[in-house]
PDB file of N, CA, C and O in Angstrom:
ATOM      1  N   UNK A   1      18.508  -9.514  28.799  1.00  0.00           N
ATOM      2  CA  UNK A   1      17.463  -9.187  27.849  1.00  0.00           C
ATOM      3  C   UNK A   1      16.253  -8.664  28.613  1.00  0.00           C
ATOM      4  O   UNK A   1      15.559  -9.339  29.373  1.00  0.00           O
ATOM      5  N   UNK A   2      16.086  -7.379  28.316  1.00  0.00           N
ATOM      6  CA  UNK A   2      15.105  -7.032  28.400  1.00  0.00           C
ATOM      7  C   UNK A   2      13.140  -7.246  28.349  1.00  0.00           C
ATOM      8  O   UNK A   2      12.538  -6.592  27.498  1.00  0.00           O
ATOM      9  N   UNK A   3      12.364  -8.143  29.273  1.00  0.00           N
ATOM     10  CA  UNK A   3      11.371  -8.212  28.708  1.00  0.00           C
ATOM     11  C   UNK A   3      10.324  -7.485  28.853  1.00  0.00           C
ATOM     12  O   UNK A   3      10.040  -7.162  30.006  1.00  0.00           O
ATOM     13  N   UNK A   4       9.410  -6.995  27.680  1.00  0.00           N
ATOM     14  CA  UNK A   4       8.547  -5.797  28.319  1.00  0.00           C
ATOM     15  C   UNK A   4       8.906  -4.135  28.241  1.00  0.00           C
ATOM     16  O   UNK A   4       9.895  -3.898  27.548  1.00  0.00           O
ATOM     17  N   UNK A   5       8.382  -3.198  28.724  1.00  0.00           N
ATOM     18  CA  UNK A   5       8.417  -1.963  29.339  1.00  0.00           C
ATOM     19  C   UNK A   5       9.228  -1.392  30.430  1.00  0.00           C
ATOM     20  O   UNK A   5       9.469  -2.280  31.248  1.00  0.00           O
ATOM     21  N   UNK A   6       9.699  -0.357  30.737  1.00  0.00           N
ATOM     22  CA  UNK A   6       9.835  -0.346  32.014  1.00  0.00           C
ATOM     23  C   UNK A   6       9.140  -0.313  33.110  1.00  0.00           C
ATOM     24  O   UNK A   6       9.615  -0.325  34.245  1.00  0.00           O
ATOM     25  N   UNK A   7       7.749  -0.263  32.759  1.00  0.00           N
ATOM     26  CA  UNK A   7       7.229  -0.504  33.799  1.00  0.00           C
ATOM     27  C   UNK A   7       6.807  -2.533  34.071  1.00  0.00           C
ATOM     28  O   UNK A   7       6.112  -2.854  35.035  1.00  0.00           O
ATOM     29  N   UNK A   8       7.177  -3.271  33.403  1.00  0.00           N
ATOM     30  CA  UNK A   8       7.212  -4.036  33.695  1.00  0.00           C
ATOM     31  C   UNK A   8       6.082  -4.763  33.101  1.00  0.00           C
ATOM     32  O   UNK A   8       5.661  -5.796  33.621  1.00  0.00           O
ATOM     33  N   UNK A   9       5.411  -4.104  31.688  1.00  0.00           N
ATOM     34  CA  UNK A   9       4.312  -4.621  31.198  1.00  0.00           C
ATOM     35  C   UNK A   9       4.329  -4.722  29.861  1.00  0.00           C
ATOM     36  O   UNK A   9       5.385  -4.296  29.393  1.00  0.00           O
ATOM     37  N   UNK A  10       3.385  -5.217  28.879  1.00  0.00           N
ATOM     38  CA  UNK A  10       3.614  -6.057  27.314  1.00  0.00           C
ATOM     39  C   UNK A  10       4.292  -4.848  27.163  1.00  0.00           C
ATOM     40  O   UNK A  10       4.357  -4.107  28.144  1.00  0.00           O
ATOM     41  N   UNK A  11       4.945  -4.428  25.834  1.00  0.00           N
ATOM     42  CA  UNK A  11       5.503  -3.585  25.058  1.00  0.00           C
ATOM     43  C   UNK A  11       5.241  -4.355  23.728  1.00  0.00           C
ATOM     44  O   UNK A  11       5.841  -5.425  23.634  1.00  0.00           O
ATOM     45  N   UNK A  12       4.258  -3.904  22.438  1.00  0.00           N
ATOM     46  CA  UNK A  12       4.033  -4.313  21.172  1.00  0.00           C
ATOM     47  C   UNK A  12       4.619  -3.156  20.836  1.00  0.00           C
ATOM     48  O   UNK A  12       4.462  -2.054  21.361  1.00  0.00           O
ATOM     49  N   UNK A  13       5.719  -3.643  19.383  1.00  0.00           N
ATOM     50  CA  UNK A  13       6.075  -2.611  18.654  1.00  0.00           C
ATOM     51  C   UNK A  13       5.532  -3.241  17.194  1.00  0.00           C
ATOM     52  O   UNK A  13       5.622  -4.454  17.002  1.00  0.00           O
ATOM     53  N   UNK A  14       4.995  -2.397  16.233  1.00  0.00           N
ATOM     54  CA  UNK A  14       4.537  -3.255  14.851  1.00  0.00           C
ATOM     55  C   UNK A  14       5.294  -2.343  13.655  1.00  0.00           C
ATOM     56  O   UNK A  14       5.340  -1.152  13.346  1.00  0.00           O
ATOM     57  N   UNK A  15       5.584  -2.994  13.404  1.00  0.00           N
ATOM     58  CA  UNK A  15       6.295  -2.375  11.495  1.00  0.00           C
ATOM     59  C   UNK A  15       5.620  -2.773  10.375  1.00  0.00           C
ATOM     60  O   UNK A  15       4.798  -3.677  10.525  1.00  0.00           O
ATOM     61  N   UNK A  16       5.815  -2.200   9.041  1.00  0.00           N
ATOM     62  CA  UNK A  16       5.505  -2.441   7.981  1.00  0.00           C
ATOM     63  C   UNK A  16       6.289  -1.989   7.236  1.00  0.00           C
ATOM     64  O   UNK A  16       7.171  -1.316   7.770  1.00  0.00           O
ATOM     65  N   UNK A  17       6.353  -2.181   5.257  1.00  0.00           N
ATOM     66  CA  UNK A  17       7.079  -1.503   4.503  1.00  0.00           C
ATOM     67  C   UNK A  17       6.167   0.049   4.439  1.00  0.00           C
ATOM     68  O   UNK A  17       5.081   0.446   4.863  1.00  0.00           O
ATOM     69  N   UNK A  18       7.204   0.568   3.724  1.00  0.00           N
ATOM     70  CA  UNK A  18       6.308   1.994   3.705  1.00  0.00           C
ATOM     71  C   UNK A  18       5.649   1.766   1.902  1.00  0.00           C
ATOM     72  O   UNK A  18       5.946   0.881   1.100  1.00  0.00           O
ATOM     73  N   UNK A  19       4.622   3.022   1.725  1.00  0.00           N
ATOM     74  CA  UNK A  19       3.934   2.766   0.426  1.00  0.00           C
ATOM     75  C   UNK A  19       5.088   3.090  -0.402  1.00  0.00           C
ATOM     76  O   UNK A  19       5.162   2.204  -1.254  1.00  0.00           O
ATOM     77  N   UNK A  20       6.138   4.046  -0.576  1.00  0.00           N
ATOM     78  CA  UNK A  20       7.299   3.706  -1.551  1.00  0.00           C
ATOM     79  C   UNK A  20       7.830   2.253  -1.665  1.00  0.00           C
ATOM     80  O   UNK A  20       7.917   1.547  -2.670  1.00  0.00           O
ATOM     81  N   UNK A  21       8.157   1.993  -0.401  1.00  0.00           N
ATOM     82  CA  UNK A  21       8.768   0.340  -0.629  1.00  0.00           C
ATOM     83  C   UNK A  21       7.758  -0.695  -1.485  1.00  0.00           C
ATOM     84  O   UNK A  21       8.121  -1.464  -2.375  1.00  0.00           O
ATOM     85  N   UNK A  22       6.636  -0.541  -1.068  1.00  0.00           N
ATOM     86  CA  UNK A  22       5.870  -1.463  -1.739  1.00  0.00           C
ATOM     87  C   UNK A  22       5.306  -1.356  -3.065  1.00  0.00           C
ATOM     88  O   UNK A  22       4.754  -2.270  -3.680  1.00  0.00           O
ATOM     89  N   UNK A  23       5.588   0.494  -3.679  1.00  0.00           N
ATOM     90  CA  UNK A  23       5.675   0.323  -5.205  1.00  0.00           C
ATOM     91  C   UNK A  23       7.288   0.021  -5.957  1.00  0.00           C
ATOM     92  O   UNK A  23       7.538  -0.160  -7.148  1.00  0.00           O
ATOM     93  N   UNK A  24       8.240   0.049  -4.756  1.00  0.00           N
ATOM     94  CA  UNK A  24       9.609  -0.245  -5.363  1.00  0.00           C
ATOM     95  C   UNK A  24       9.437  -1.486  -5.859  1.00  0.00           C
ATOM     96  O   UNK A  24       9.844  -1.737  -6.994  1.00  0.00           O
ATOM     97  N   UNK A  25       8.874  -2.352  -5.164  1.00  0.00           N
ATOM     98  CA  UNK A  25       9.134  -3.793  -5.041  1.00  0.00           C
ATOM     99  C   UNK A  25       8.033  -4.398  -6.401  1.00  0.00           C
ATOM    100  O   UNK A  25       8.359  -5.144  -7.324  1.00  0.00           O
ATOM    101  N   UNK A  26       6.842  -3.860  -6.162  1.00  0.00           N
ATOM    102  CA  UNK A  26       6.022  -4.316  -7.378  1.00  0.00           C
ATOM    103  C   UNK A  26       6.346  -3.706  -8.400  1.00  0.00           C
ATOM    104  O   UNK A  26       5.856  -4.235  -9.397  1.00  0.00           O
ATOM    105  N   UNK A  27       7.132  -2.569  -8.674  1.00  0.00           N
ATOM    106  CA  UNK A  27       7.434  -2.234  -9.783  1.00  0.00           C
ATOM    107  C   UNK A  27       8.975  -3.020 -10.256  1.00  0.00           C
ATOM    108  O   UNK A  27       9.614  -2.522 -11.183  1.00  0.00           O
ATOM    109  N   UNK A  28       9.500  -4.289  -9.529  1.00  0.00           N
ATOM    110  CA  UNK A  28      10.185  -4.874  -9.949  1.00  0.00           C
ATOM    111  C   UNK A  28      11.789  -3.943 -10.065  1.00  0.00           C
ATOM    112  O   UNK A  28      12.678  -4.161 -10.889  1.00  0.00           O
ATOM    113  N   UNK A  29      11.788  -2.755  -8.833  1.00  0.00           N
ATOM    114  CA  UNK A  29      12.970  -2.129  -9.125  1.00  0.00           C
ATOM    115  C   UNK A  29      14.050  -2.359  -7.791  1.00  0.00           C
ATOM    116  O   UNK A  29      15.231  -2.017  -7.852  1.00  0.00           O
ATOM    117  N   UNK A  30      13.368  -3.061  -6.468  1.00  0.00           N
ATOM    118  CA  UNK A  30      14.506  -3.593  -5.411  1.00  0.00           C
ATOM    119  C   UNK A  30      13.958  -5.053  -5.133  1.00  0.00           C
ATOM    120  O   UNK A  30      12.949  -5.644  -5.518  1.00  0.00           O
ATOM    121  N   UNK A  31      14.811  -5.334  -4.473  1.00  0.00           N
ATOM    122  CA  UNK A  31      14.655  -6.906  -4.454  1.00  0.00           C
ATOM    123  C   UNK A  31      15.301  -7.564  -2.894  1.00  0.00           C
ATOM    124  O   UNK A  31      16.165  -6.807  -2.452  1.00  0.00           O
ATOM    125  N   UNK A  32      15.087  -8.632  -2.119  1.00  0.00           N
ATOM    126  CA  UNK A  32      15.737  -9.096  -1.415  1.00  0.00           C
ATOM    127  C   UNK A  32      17.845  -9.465  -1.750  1.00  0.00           C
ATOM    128  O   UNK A  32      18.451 -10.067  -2.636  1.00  0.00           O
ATOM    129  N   UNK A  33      18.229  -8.798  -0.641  1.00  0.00           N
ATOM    130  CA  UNK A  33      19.588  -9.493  -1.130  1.00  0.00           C
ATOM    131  C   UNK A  33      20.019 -10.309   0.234  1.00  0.00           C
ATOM    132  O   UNK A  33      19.350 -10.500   1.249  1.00  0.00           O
ATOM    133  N   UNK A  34      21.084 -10.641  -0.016  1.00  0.00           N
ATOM    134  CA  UNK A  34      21.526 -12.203   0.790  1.00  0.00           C
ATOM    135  C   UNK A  34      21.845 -11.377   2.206  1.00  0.00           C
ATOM    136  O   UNK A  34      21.451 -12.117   3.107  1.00  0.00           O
ATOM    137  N   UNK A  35      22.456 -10.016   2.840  1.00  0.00           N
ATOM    138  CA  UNK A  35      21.882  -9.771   3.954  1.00  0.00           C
ATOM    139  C   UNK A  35      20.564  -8.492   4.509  1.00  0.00           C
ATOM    140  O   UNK A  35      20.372  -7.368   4.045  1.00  0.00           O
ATOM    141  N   UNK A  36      19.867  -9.174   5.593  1.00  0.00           N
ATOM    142  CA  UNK A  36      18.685  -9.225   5.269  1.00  0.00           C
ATOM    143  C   UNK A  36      18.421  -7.580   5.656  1.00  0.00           C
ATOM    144  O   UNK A  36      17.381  -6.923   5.673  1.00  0.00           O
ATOM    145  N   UNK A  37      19.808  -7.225   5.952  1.00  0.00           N
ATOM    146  CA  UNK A  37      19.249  -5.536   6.623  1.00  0.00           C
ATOM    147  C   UNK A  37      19.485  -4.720   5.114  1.00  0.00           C
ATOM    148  O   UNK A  37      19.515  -3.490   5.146  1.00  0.00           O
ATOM    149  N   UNK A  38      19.616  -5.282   4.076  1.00  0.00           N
ATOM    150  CA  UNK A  38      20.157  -4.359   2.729  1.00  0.00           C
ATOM    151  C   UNK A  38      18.720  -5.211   1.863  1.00  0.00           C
ATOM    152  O   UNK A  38      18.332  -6.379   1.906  1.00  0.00           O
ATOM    153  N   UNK A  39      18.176  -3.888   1.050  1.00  0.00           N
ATOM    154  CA  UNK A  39      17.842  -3.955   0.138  1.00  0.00           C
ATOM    155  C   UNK A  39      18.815  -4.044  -1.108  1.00  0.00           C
ATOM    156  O   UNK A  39      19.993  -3.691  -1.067  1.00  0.00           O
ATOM    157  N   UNK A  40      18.094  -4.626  -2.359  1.00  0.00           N
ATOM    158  CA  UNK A  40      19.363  -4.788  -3.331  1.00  0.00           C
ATOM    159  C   UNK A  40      18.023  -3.918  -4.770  1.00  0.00           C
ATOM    160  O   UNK A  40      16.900  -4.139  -5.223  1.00  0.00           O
ATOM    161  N   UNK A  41      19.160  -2.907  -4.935  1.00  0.00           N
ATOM    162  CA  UNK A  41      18.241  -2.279  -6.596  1.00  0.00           C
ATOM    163  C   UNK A  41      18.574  -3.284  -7.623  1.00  0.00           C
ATOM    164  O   UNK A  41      19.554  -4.008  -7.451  1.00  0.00           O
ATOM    165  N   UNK A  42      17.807  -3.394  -8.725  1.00  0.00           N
ATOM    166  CA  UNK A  42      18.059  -4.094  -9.691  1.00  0.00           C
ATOM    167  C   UNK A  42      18.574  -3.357 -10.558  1.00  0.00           C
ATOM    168  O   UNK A  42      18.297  -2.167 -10.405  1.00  0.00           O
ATOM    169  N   UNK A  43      19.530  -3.718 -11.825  1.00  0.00           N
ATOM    170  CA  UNK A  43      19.981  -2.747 -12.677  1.00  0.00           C
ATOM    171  C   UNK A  43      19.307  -3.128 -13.618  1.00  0.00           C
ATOM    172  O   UNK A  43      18.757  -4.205 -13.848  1.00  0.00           O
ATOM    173  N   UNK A  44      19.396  -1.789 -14.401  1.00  0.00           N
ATOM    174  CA  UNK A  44      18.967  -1.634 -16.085  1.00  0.00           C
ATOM    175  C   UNK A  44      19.112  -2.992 -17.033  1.00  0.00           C
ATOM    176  O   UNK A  44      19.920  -3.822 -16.616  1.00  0.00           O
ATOM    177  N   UNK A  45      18.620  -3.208 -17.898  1.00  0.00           N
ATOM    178  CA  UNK A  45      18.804  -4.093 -18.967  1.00  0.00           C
ATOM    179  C   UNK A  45      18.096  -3.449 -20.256  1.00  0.00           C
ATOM    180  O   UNK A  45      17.550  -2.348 -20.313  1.00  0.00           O
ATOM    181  N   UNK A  46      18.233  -4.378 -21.250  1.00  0.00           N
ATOM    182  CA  UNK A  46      18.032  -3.672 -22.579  1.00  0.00           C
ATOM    183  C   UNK A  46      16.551  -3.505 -22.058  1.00  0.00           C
ATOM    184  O   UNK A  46      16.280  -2.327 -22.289  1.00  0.00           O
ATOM    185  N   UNK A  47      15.781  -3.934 -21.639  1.00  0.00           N
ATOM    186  CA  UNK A  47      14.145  -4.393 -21.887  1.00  0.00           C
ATOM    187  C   UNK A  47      13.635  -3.377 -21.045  1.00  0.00           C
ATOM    188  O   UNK A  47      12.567  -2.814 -21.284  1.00  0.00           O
ATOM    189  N   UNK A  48      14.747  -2.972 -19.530  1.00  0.00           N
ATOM    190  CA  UNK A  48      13.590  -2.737 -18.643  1.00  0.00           C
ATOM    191  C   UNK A  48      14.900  -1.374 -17.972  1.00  0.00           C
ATOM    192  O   UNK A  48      16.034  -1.735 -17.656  1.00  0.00           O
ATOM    193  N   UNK A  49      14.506  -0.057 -17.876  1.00  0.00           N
ATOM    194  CA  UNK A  49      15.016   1.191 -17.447  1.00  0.00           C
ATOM    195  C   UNK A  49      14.347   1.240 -15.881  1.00  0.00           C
ATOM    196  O   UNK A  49      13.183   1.334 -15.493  1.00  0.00           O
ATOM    197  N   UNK A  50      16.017   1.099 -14.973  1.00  0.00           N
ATOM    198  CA  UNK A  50      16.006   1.094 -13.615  1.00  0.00           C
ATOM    199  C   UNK A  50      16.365   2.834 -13.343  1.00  0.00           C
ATOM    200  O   UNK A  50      17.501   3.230 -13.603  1.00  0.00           O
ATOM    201  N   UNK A  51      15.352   3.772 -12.829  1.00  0.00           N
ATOM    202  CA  UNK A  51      16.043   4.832 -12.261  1.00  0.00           C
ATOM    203  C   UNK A  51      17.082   4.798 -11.246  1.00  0.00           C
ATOM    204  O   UNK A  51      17.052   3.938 -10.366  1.00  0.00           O
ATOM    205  N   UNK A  52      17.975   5.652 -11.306  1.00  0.00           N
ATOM    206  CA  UNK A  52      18.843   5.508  -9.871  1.00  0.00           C
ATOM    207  C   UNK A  52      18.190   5.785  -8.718  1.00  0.00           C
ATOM    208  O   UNK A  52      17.275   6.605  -8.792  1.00  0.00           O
ATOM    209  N   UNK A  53      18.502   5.180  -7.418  1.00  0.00           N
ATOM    210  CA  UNK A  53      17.642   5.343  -6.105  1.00  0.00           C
ATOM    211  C   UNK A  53      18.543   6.013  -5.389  1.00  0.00           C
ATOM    212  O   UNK A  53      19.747   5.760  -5.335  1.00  0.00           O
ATOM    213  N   UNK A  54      17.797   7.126  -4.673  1.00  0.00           N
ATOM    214  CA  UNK A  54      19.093   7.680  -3.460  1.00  0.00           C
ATOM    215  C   UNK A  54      18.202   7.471  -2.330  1.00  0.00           C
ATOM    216  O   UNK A  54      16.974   7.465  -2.418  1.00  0.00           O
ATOM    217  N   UNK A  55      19.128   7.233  -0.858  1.00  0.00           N
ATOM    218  CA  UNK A  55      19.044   7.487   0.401  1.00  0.00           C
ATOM    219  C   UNK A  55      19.927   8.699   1.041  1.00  0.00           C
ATOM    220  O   UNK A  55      21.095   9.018   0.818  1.00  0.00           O
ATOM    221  N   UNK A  56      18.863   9.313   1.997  1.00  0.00           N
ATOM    222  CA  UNK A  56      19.533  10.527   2.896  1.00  0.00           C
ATOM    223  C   UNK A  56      20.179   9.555   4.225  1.00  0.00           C
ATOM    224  O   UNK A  56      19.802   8.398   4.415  1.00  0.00           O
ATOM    225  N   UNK A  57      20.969  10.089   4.883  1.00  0.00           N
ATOM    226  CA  UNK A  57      21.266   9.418   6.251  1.00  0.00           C
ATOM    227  C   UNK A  57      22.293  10.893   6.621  1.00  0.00           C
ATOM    228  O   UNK A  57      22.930  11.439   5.720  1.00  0.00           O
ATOM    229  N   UNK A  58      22.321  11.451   8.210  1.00  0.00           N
ATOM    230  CA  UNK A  58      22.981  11.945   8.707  1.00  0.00           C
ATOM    231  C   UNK A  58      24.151  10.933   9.091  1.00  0.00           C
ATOM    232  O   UNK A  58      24.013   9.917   9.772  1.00  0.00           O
ATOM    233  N   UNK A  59      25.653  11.542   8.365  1.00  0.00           N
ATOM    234  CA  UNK A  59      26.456  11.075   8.638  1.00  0.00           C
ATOM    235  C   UNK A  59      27.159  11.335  10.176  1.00  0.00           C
ATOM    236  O   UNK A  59      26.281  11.760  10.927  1.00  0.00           O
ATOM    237  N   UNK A  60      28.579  11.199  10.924  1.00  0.00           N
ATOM    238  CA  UNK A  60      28.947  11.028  11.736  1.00  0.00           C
ATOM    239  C   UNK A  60      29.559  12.632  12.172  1.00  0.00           C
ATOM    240  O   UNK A  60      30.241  12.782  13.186  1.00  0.00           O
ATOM    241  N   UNK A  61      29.292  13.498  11.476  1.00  0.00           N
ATOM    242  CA  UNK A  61      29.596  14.773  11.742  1.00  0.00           C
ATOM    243  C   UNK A  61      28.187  15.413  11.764  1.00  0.00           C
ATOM    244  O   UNK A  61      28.181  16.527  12.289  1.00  0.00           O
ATOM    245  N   UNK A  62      26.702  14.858  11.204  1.00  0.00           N
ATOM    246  CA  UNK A  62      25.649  15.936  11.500  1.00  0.00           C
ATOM    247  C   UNK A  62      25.268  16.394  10.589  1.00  0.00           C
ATOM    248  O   UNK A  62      24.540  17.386  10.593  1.00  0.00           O
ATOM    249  N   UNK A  63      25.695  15.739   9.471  1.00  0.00           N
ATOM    250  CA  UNK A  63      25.711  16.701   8.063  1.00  0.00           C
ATOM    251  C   UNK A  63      24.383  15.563   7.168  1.00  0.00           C
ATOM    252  O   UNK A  63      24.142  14.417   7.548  1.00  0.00           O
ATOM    253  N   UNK A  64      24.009  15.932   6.516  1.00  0.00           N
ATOM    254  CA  UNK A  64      23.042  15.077   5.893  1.00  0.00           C
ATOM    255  C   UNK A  64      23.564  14.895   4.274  1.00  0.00           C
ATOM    256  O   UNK A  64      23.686  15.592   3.267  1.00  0.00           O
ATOM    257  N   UNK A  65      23.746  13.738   4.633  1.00  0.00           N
ATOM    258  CA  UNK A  65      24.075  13.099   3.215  1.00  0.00           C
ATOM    259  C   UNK A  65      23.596  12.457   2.420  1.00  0.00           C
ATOM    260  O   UNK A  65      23.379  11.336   2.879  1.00  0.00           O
ATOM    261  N   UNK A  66      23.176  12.597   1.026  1.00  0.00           N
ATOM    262  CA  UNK A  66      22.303  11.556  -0.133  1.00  0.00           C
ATOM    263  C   UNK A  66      23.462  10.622  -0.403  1.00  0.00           C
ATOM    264  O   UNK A  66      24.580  10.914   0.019  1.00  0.00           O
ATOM    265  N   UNK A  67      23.257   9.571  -1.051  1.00  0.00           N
ATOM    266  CA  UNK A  67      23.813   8.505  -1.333  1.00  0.00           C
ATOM    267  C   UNK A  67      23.236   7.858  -2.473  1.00  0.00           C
ATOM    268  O   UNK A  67      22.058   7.709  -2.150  1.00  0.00           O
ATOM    269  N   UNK A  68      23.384   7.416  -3.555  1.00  0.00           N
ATOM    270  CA  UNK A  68      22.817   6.307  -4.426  1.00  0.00           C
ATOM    271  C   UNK A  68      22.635   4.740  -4.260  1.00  0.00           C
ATOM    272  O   UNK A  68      23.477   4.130  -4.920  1.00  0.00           O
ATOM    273  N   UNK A  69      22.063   4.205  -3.799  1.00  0.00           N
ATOM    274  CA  UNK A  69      22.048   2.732  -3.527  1.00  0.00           C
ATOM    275  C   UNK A  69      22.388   2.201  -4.653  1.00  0.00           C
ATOM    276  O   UNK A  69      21.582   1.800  -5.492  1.00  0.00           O
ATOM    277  N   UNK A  70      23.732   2.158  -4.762  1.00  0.00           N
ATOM    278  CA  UNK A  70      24.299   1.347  -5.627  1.00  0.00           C
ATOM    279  C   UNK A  70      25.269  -0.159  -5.062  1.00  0.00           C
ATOM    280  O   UNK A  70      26.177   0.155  -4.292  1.00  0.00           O
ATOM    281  N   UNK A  71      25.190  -1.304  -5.285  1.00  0.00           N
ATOM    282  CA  UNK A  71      23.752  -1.575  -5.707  1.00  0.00           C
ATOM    283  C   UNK A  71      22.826  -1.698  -4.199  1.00  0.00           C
ATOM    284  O   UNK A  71      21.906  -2.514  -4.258  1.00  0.00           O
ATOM    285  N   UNK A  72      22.981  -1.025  -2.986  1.00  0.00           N
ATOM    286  CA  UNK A  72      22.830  -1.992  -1.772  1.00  0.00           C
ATOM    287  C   UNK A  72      22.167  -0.308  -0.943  1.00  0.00           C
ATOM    288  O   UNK A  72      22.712   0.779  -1.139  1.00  0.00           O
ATOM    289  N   UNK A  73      21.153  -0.474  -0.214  1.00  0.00           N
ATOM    290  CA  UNK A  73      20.884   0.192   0.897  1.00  0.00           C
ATOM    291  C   UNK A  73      20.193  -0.017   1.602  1.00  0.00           C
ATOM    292  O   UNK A  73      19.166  -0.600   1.252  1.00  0.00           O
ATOM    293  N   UNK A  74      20.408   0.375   3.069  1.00  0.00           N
ATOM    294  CA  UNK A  74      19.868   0.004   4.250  1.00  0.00           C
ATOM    295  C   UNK A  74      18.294  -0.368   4.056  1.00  0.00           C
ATOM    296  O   UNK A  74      17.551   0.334   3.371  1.00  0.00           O
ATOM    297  N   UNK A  75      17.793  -1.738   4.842  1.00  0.00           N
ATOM    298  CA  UNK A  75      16.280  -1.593   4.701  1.00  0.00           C
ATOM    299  C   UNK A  75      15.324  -0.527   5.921  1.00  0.00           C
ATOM    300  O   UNK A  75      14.104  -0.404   6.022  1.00  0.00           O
ATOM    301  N   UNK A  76      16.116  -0.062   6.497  1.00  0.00           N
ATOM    302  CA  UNK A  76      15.214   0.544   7.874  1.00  0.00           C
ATOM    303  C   UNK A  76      14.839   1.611   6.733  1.00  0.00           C
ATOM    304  O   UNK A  76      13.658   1.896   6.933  1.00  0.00           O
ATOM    305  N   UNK A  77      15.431   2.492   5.373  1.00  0.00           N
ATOM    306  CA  UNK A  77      14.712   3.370   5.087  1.00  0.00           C
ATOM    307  C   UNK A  77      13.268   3.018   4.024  1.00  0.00           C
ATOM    308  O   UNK A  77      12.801   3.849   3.245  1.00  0.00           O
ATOM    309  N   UNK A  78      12.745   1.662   4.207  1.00  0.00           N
ATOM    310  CA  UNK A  78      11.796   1.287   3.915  1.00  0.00           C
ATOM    311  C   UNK A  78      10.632   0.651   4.821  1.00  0.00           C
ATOM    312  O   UNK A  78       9.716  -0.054   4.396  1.00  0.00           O
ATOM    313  N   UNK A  79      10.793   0.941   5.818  1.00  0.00           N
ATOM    314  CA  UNK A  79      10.144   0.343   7.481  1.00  0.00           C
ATOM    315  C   UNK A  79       9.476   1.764   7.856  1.00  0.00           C
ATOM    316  O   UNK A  79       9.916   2.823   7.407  1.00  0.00           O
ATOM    317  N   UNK A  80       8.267   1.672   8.807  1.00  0.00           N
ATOM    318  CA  UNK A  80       7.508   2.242   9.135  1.00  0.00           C
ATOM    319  C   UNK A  80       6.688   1.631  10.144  1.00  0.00           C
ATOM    320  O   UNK A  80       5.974   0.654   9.916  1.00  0.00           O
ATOM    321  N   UNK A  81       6.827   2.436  11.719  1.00  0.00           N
ATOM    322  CA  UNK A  81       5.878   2.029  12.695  1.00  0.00           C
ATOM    323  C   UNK A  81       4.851   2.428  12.681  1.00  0.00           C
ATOM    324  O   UNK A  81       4.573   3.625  12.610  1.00  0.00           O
ATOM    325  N   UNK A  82       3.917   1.339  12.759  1.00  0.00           N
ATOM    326  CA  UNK A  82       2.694   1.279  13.386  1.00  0.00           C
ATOM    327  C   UNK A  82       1.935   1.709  14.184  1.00  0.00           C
ATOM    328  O   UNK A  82       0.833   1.183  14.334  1.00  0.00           O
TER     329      UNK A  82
END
């Protein structure tokens, strides 16, 4: 394990959600799910209209692909360094 820099000194890295994530979340449309690297969308009910959510990710050929987080997607596309 690595401690530090390479040069041999502190290394701080800081994150946050990004301002989408944090109106996803107060607008009651993703939620924590049981693992902690997946966001979980909530679905529709009579009361309350969930839009569908997509994520981009370059797949394993280079190609850029959308996806619908149904119900589950990665949390790094809600993270943002500091």
């Amino acid at each position: 394990m690595e401690i530090g820099n390479k040069s041999n000194e502190i290394h701080i890295e800081s994150y946050q959600i990004s301002n989408t994530g944090v109106a996803l979340a107060r607008d009651g449309i993703i939620e924590a799910s049981v693992d902690p690297n997946l966001m979980r969308v909530v679905g529709s009910s009579n009361t309350k209209y969930v839009p569908e959510v997509f994520y981009k990710y370059r797949n394993e050929y280079g190609i850029m692909v959308q996806e619908a987080a149904n119900p589950t997607f990665p949390v790094e596309y809600l993270i943002v360094t500091v």
